[in-house]
C-alpha positions, 0 to 999 in steps of 0.5 A: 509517484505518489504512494497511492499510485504506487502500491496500485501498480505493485499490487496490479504487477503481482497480480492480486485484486484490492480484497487479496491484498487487505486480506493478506495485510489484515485490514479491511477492504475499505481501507485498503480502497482508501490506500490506493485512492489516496484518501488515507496512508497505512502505519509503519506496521501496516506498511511493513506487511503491504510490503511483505504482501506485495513481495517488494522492499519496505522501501518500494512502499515507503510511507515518507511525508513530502516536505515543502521548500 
């Protein structure tokens, strides 16, 4: 699963709209927008508080880069 389509699901299970969540992370309804349509990855501190905001682990929103073999 993809970042954006997990923190879409996190978010829609504990049942907060887009605004809640940027509200709560401290940025911008945008660029919470632009998280969850893949345009764009929060930073590790960013992350952190998503997570907080979510009520999961740093893990569940996990921000790792693929590689490719």
């Amino acid at each position: 699963m993809e970042f954006n389509e997990k923190i879409r699901m996190l978010r829609r299970n504990a049942g907060l709209t887009q605004r809640q969540v940027a509200d709560a992370v401290g940025v911008t309804y945008r660029t919470y927008q632009n998280y969850e349509a893949g345009a764009s990855k929060p930073s590790g501190g960013v992350a952190l508080r998503l997570a907080a905001a979510l009520g999961v682990s740093t893990a569940a929103v996990s921000v790792k880069a693929t590689t490719e073999e």
